[in-house]
C-alpha positions as CSV (number, residue, x, y, z in Angstrom):
1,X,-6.4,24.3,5.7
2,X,-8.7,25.0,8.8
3,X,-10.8,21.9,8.4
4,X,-13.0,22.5,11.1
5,X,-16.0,24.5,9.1
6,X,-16.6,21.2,7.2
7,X,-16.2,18.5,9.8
8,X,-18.5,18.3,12.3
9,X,-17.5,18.6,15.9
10,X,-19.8,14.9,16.6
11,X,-17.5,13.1,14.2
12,X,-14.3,14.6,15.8
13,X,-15.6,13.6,19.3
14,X,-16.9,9.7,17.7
15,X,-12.9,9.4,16.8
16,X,-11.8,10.4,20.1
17,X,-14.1,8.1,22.1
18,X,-13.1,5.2,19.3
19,X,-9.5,5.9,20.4
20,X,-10.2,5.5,23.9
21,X,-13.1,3.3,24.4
22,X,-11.6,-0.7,25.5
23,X,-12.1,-3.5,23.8
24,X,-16.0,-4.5,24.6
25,X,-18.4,-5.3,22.2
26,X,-19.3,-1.5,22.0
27,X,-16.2,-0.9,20.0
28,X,-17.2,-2.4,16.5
29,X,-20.3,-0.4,16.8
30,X,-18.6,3.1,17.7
31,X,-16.5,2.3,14.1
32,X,-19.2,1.5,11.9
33,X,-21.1,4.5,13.5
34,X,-17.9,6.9,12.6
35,X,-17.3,5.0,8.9
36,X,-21.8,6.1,8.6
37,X,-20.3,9.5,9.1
38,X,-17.0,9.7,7.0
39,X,-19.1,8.5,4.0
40,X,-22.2,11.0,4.2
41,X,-19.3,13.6,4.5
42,X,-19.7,16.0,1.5
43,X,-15.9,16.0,-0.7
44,X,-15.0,19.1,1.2
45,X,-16.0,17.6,4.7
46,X,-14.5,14.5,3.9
47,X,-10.9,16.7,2.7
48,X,-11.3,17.8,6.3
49,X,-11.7,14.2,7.3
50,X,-8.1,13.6,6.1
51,X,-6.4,16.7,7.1
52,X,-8.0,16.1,10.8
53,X,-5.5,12.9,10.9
54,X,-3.1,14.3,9.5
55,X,-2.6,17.8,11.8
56,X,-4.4,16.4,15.1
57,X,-3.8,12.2,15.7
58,X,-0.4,12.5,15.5
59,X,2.4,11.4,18.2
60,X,3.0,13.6,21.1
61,X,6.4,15.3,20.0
62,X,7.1,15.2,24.3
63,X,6.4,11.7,25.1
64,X,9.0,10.3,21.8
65,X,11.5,12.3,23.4
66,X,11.3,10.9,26.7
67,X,11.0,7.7,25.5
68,X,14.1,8.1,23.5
69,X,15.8,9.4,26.7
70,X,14.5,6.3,28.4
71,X,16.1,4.1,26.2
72,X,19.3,5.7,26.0
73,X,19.4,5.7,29.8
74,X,18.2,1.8,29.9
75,X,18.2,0.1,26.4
76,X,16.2,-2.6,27.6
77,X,13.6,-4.9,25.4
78,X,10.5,-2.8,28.1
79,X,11.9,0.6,27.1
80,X,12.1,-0.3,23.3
81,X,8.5,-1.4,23.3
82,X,7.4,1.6,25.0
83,X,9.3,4.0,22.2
84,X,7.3,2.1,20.1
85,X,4.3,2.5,21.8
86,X,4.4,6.0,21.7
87,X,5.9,6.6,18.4
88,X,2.7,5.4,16.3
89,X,0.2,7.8,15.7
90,X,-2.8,7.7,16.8
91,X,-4.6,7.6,13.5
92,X,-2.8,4.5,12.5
93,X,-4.5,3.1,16.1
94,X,-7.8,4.9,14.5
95,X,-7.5,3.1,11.4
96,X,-7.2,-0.2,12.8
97,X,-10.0,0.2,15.2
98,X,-12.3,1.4,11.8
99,X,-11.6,-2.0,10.6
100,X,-13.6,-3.8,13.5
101,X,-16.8,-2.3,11.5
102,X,-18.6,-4.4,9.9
103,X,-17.2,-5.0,6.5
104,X,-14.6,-2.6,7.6
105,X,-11.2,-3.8,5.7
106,X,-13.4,-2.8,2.2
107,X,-14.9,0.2,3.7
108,X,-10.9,1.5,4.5
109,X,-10.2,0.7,1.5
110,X,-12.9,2.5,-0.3
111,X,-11.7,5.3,2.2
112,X,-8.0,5.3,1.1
113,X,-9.6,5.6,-3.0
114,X,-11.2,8.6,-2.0
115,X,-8.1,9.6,0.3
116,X,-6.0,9.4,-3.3
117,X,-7.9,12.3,-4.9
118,X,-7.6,14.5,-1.9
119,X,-3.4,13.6,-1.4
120,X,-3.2,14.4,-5.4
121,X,-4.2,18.3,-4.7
122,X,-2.2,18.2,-1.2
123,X,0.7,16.1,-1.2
124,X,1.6,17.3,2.3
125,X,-1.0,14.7,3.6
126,X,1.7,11.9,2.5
127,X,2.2,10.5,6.1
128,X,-1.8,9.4,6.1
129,X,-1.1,7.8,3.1
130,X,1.6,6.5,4.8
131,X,-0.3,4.7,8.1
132,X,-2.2,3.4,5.4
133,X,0.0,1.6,3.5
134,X,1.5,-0.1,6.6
135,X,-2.0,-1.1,7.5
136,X,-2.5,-2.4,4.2
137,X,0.9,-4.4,3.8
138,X,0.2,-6.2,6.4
139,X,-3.7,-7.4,6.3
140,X,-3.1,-7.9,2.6
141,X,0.2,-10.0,2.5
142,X,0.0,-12.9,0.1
143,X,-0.7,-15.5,2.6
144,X,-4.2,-14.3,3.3
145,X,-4.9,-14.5,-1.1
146,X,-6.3,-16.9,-1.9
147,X,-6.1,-17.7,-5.8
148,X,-9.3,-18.7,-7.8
149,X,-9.7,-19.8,-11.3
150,X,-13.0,-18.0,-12.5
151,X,-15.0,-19.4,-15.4
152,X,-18.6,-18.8,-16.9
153,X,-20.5,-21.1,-14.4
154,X,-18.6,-19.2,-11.2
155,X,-21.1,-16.8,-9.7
156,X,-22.3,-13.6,-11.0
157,X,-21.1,-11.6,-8.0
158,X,-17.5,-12.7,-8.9
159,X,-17.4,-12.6,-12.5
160,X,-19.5,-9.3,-12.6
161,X,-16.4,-7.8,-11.9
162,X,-14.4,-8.6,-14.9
163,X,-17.1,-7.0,-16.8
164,X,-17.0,-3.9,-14.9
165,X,-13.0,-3.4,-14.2
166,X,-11.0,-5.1,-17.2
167,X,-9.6,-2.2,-18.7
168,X,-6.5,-3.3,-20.4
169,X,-9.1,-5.1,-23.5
170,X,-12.2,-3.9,-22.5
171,X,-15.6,-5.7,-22.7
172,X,-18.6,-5.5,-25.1
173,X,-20.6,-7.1,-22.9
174,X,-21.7,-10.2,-21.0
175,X,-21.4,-11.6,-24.4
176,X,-17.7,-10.6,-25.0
177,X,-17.4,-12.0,-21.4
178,X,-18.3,-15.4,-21.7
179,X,-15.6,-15.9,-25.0
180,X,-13.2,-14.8,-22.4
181,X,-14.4,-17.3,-19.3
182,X,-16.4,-20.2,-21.3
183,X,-13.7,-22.1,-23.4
184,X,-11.2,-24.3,-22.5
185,X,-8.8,-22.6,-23.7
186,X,-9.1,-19.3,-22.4
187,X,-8.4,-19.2,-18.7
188,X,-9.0,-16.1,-15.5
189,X,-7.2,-15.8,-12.2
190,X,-8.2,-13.9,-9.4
191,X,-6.8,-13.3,-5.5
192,X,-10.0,-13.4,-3.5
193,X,-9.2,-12.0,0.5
194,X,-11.3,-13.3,3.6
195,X,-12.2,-9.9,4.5
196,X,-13.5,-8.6,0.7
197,X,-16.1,-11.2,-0.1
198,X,-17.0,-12.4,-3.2
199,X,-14.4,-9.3,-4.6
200,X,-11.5,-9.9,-6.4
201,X,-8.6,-7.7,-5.5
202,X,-6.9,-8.7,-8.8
203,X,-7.2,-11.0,-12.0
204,X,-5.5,-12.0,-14.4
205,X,-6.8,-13.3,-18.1
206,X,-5.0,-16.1,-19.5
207,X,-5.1,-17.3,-23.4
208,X,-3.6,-21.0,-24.1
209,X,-2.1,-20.7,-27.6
210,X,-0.1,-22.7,-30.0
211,X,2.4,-19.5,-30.7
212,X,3.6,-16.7,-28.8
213,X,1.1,-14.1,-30.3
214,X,1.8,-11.0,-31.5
215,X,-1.5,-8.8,-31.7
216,X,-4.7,-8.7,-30.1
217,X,-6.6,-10.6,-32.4
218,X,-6.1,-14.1,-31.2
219,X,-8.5,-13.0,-27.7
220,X,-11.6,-13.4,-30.3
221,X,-9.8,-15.6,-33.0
222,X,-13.2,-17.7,-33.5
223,X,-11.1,-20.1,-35.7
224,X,-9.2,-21.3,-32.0
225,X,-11.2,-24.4,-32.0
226,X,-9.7,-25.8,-35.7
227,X,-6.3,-25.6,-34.3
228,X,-4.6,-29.1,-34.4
229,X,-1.0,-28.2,-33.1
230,X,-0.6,-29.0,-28.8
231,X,-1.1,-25.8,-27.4
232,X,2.0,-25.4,-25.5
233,X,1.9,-21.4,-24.9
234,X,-0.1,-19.7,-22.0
235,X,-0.1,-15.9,-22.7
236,X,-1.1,-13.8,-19.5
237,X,-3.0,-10.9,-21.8
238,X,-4.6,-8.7,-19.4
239,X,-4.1,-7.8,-15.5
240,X,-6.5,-5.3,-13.7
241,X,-6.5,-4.3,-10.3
242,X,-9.6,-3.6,-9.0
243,X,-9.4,-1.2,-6.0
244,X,-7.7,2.1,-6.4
245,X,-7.4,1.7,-2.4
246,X,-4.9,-0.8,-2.7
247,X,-2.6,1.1,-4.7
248,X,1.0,0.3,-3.9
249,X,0.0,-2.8,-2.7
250,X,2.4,-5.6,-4.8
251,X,-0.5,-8.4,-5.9
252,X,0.3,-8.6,-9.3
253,X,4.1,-10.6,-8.7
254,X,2.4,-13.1,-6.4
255,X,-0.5,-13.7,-8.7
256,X,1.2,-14.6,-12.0
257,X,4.1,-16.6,-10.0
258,X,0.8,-18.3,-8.6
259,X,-0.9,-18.6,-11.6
260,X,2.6,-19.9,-13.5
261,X,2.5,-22.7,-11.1
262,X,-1.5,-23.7,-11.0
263,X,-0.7,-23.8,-15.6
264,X,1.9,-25.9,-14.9
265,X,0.6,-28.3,-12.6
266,X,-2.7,-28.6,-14.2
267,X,-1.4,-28.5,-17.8
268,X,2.2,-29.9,-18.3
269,X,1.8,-29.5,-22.6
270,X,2.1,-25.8,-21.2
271,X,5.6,-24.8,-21.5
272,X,6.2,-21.4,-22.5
273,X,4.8,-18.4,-20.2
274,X,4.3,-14.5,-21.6
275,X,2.4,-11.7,-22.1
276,X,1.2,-9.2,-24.0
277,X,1.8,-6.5,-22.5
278,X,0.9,-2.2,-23.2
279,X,3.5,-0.3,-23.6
280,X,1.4,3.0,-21.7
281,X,4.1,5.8,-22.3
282,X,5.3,5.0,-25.8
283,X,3.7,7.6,-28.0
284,X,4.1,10.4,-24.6
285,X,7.6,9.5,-25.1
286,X,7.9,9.4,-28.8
287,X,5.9,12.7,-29.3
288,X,8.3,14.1,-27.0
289,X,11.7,13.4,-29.1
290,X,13.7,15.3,-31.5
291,X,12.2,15.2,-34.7
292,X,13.1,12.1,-37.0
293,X,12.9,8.8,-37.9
294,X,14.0,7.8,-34.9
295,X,11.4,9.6,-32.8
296,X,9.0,12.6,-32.9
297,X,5.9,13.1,-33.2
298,X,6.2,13.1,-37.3
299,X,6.7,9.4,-36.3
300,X,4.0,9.0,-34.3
301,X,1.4,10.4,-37.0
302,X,3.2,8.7,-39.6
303,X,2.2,5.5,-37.6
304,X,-1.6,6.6,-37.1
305,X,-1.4,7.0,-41.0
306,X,0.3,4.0,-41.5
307,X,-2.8,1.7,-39.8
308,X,-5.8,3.6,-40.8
309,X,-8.7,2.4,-43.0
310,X,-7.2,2.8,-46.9
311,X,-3.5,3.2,-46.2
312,X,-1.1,2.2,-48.9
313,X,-0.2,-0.7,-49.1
314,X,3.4,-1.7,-47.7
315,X,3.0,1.1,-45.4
316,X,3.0,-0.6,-42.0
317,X,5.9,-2.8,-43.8
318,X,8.3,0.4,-44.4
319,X,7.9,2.1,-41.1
320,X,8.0,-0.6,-38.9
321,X,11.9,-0.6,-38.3
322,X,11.4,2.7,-37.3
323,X,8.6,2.2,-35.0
324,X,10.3,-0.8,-33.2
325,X,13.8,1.3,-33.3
326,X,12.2,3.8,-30.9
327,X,10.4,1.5,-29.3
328,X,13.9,-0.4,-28.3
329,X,15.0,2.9,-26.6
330,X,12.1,3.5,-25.1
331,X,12.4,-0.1,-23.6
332,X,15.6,-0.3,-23.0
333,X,17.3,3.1,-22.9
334,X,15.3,5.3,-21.3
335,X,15.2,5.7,-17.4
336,X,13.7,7.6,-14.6
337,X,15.5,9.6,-11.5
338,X,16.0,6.1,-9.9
339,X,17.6,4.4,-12.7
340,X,14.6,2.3,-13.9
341,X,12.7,1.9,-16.9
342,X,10.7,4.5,-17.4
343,X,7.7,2.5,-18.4
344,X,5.8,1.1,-15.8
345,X,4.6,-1.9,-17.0
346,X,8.4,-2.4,-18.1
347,X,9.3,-2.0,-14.5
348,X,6.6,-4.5,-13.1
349,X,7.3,-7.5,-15.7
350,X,11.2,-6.5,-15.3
351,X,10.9,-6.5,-11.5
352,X,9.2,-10.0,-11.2
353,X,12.2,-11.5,-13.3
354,X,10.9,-11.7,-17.0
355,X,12.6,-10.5,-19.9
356,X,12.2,-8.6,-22.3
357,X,11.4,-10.8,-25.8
358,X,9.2,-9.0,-28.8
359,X,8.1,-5.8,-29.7
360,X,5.0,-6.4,-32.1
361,X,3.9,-3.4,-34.5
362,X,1.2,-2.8,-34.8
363,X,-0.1,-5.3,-32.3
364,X,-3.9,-3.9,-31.9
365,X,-5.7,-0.9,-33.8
366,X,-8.2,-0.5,-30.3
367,X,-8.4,3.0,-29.5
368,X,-7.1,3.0,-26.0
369,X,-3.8,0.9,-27.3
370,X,-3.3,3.5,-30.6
371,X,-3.1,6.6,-27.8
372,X,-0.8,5.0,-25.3
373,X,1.6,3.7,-27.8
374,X,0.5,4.0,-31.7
375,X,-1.0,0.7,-31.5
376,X,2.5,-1.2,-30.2
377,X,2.7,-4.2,-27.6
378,X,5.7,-6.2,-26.0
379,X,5.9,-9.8,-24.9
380,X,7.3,-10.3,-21.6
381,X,9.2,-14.1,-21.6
382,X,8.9,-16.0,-17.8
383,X,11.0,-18.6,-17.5
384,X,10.0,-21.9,-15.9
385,X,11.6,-22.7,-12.9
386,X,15.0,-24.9,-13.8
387,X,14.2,-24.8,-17.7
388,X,15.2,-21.3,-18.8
389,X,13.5,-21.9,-22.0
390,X,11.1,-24.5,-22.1
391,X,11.8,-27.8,-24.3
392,X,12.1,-27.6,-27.9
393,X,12.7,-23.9,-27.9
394,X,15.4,-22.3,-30.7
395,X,18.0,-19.6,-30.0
396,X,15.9,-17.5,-32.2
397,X,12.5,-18.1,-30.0
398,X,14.1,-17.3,-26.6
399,X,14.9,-14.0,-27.9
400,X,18.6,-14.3,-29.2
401,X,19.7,-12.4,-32.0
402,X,18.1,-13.4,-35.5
403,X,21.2,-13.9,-37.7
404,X,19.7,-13.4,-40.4
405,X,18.8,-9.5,-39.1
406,X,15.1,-8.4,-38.8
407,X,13.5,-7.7,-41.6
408,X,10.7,-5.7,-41.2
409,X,7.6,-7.8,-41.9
410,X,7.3,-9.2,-38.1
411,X,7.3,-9.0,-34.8
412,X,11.6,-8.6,-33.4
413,X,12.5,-10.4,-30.8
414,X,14.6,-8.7,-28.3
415,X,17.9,-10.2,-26.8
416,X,17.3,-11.6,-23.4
417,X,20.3,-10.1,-22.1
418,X,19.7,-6.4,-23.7
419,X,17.3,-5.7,-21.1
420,X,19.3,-5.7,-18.1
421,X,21.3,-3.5,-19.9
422,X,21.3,0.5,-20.1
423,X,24.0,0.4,-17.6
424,X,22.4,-1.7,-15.1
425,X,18.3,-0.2,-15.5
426,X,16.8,-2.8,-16.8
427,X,18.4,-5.8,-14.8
428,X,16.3,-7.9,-13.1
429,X,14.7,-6.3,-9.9
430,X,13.8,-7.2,-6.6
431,X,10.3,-8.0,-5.3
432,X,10.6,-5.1,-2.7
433,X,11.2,-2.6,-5.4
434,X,7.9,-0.4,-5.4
435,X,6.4,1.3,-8.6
């Protein structure tokens, strides 16, 4: 792509004086002058943008190879640091000068969201996306989050944005909002960074229950407050990013390990730690398999059927061992190129060390839950730290076989040790694992 007919030639010369201007108070104000630009660019100018750093800041091809012949002649610590000098490109330099702007780390990353649509039409951009992410990694590692609990009285500009970007049980309202913030027993997490402002990055809703639930109706059970058994389960129901930009960037293991820990500390009753969890490309997958009771999509409409308004009675009863059959090897059978699970929500929970341990069908009859996965939801068990299962727990509530067999009429629980199976997929994975 010739991307000079929608960039203008100002903006090309703004990033080369950027690039070679010192570092005197002039500098921030070059940046926020080219950032101006780069956002009054129209989607084709700003296409350009992005293929600019990708065709012309990029290492001198010459100067690597005589730095690699200078190391090879003298492998000294001043001949390594030079290669490395000279191997960056300079639009990873550009990047990090962009971010002297003012408000400049969220103007990148609002720069990188709109990067993402243009890399999805030409993936030969990747090594942008690339300088990016390295960028990223490193001004957002977890020691610059900062966790804060959120409630009703925390300011508007923070909880604002639980209204606008919870996605996995969306809101009504400010109403629906404050039944999420306002009582004691319903909890929210978010990572808040120095250089976003009053924006969470992340967040993470928590419900404190009495049971490990098993459908989406205990996040407006109105009847909560008459409960008289200790509330000894905290059930992390919904986690939303809320930049695109930061895409690939790994909050969501540090935030419930950190949020795990606040729980515990604050509420030592609290013993047992899950979710409920989507399952996003259950009915995809189950559309796509032979037809049967196993799979199909004669199962998947047979499942619609089952929950809608004036179905038989007994209906959700009979075809639930089917639906929680495929489910299982969807869970646990079914990998991608690399050997994981192919569900990513699977591979997030499975990569931060939970396990596997319920299916619920049907766990929630909300739209957005029926087309991802016919209206089925998993729990996701964390263990606590030197008590695998928490105190009181039975072999049946940590997820061990039943022996008296499932029976249809509930939720199954799932063997721990069945989801590091399917010959080694679904083992527990390491943090540096990406999606």
């Amino acid at each position: 792509m010739d991307a000079s007919p929608h960039l203008p030639r100002r903006l090309i010369e703004q990033c080369a004086a950027l690039l070679d201007v010192g570092d005197g108070h002039f500098k921030p104000t070059l940046a926020s002058s080219v950032l101006d630009a780069c956002e009054e660019l129209a989607p084709e100018g700003q296409a350009a943008f992005f293929h600019h750093l990708h065709h012309d800041l990029v290492a001198a091809p010459a100067a690597v190879d005589a730095a690699i012949a200078r190391w090879q002649a003298t492998p000294t610590q001043q001949s390594a640091q030079h290669l490395h000098a000279v191997s960056e490109s300079p639009r990873q330099a550009l990047l990090r000068a962009l971010n002297l702007a003012e408000d400049g780390t969220f103007r990148l990353v609002s720069m990188r969201s709109r990067f993402l649509e243009v890399l999805a039409e030409h993936p030969e951009l990747e090594p942008v996306d690339q300088d990016f992410l390295h960028l990223f990694r490193s001004w957002f590692n977890a020691g610059f989050l900062k966790l804060h609990e959120l409630s009703w009285d925390s300011p508007s500009s923070l909880v604002e944005h639980i209204l606008r970007y919870e996605s996995v049980h969306p809101l009504g309202g400010w109403a629906d909002l404050r039944s999420r913030l306002e009582p004691t027993d319903r909890k929210c997490f978010a990572f808040l960074h120095p250089s976003m402002g009053d924006r969470p990055l992340i967040f993470v809703e928590v419900a404190v229950t009495e049971e490990v639930p098993s459908s989406t109706e205990f996040i407006t059970d109105l009847d909560r407050a008459r409960q008289q058994s200790a509330r000894t389960v905290a059930t992390l129901y919904s986690i939303n990013n809320t930049f695109p930009g930061l895409r690939g960037i790994p909050f969501g293991n540090h935030l419930i390990k950190q949020v795990i820990a606040h729980v515990r500390r604050h509420d030592p009753e609290v013993t047992t730690f899950v979710t409920l969890s989507p399952v996003p490309g259950f009915r995809r997958w189950l559309e796509a398999q032979p037809a049967g009771r196993a799979g199909g999509r004669s199962l998947a409409e047979e499942a619609d059927a089952a929950l809608r308004a004036g179905a038989p009675a007994g209906a959700v009863a009979a075809l639930r061992p089917a639906v929680v059959a495929a489910a299982r090897s969807y869970l646990l059978e079914s990998t991608d190129s690399r050997g994981r699970p192919v569900d990513r929500v699977a591979r997030f929970h499975l990569r931060n060390g939970a396990v596997l341990d319920r299916i619920n069908w049907p766990a929630s009859t909300e739209q957005h839950v029926l087309d991802q996965s016919c209206g089925l939801m998993v729990n996701y068990l964390y263990d606590a730290p030197g008590d695998r299962h928490g105190p009181g727990r039975t072999g049946h509530d940590r997820g061990e076989p039943d022996s008296t067999g499932f029976d249809g009429t509930g939720p199954e629980r799932v063997p721990a040790t069945a989801t590091r199976g399917a010959g080694g997929a679904h083992r527990q994975t390491t943090t540096e694992e990406t999606t």
